[in-house]
N, C-alpha and C positions, 0 to 999 in steps of 0.2 A: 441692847438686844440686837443680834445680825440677822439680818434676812437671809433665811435658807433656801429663799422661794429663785434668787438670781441665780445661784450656781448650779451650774452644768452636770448634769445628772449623768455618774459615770457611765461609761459603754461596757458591754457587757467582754471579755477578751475574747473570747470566741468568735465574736466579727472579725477579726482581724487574720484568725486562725488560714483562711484564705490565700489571702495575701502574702502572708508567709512562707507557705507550701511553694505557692508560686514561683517567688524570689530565690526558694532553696532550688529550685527545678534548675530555673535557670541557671544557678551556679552551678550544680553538678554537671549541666550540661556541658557551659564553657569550661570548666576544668576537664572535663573529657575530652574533647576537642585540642587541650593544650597540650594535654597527657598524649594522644594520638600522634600528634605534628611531631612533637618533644621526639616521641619512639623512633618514628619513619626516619626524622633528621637523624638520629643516633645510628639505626641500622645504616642508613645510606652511607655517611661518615665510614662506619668501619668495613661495610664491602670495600668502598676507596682506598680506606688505607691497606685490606689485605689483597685486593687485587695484584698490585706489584708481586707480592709474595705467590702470586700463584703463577706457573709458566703456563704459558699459553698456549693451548691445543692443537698441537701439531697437522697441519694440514694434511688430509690424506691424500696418500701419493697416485697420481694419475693413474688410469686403468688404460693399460697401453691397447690401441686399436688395434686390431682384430685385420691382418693385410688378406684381404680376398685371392684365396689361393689363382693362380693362373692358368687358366685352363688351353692345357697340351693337349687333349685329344678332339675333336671337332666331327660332328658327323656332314657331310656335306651333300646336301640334296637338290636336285633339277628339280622345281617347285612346279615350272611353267615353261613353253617355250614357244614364243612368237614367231609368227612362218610370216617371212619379206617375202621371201622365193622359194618354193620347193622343191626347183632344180629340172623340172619337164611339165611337160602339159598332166594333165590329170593331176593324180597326187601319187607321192612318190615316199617310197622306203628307204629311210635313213640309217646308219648305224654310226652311233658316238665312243668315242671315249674322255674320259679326264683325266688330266694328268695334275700332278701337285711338285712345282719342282721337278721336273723331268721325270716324275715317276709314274706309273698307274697308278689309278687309285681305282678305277670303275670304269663299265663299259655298260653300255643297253643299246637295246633295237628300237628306234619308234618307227613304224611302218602309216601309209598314208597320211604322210604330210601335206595339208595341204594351205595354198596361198589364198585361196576364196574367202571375199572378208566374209564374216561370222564363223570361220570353219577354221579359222589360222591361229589358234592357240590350243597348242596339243597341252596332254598333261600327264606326262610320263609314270609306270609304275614301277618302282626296285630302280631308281635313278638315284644312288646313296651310295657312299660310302666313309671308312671313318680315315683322317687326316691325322698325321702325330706331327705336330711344330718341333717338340721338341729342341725348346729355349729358344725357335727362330723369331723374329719379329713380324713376320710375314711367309707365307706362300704363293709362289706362282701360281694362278691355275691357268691352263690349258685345256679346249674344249677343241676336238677334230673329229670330223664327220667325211663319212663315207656315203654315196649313195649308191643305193642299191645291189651291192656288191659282199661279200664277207668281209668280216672286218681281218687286217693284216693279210689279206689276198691283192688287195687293191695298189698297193705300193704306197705313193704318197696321198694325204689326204685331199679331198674335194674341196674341204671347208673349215676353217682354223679360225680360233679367238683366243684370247687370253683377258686376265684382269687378276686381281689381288686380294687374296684374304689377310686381312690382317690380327693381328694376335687378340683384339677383340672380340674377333669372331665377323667381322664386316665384311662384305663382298656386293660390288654392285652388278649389275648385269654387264652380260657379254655377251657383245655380238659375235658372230661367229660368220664367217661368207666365204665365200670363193674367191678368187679373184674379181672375175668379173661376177658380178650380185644375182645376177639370171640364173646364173652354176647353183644357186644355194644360198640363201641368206636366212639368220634367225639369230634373235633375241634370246639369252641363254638366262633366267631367273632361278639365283641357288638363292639358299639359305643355308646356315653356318647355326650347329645346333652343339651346347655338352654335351659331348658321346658317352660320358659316362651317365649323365640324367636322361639320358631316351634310351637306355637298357631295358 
């Protein structure tokens, strides 16, 4: 007669049902994982190989720059004008002209000039006019003064300067004197403007 009392009383399979699940999880999971890698490797492979085959995108061709047109016409203004000497006791009437390359360009009256400091910087009105270069690299200018006198009545000038615009439109100041500096002396402040953009 065998004892049925020592054998291991089966387990029910449903315990185990767990465990199972688990284990299938996990393989799905690494098989997806391999499937993924698998793919990427496969796509990257054939971008590679059809790269060659495809020509490669022609650079786009420079956008040529844009040359700042040059500007020929210049308006050119007496800004300011420093009195060293205003030529006699008291304050004295001046008359100028400018010239650009031996030419006129403009003429005005400034009247009581004078050399007393705080009182010695006039500031002219309608002291302007327009300059053509026309393709030069530069202009003379020429500033001559008369005093007190009409202008082209008086024969030669009292008072002369010169200095240079150039095709940038630069100009630094000019002094402008007599011979001897007591006769008249002044500091001549232009500016150099587009005559076509101060229209």
């Amino acid at each position: 007669m065998t004892d049925q009392s020592h054998k291991d009383p089966k387990k029910p399979v449903l315990h185990v049902v767990p465990a199972i699940l688990t284990g299938a999880a996990a393989l799905i999971a690494s098989l997806t994982a391999v499937y993924v890698n698998v793919r990427h490797d496969r796509e990257a492979a054939a971008q590679q190989q059809a790269a060659p085959l495809v020509a490669p995108a022609a650079a786009p061709a420079p956008v040529p720059e844009r040359e700042t047109p040059a500007i020929d016409r210049w308006r050119l203004t007496v800004d300011r004008i420093a009195v060293e000497h205003d030529g006699s006791p008291g304050t004295t009437d001046w008359r100028f002209t400018v010239e650009a390359d031996g030419e006129p360009l403009f003429a005005f009256q400034q009247d009581e000039l004078d050399d007393t400091g705080g009182r010695n910087v006039a500031a002219p009105k309608d002291a302007a006019g327009v300059l053509r270069l026309e393709g030069r690299t530069s202009a003379k200018i020429v500033v001559k003064g008369w005093r007190g006198r009409l202008l082209g009545l008086g024969g030669e000038a009292d008072a002369t300067g010169e200095g240079t615009l150039t095709a940038g439109g630069k100009i630094g100041a000019i002094r402008v004197a007599a011979p001897k500096p007591e006769g008249g002396a002044f500091v001549f402040h232009l500016s150099a403007d587009d005559a076509a953009a101060t229209r």
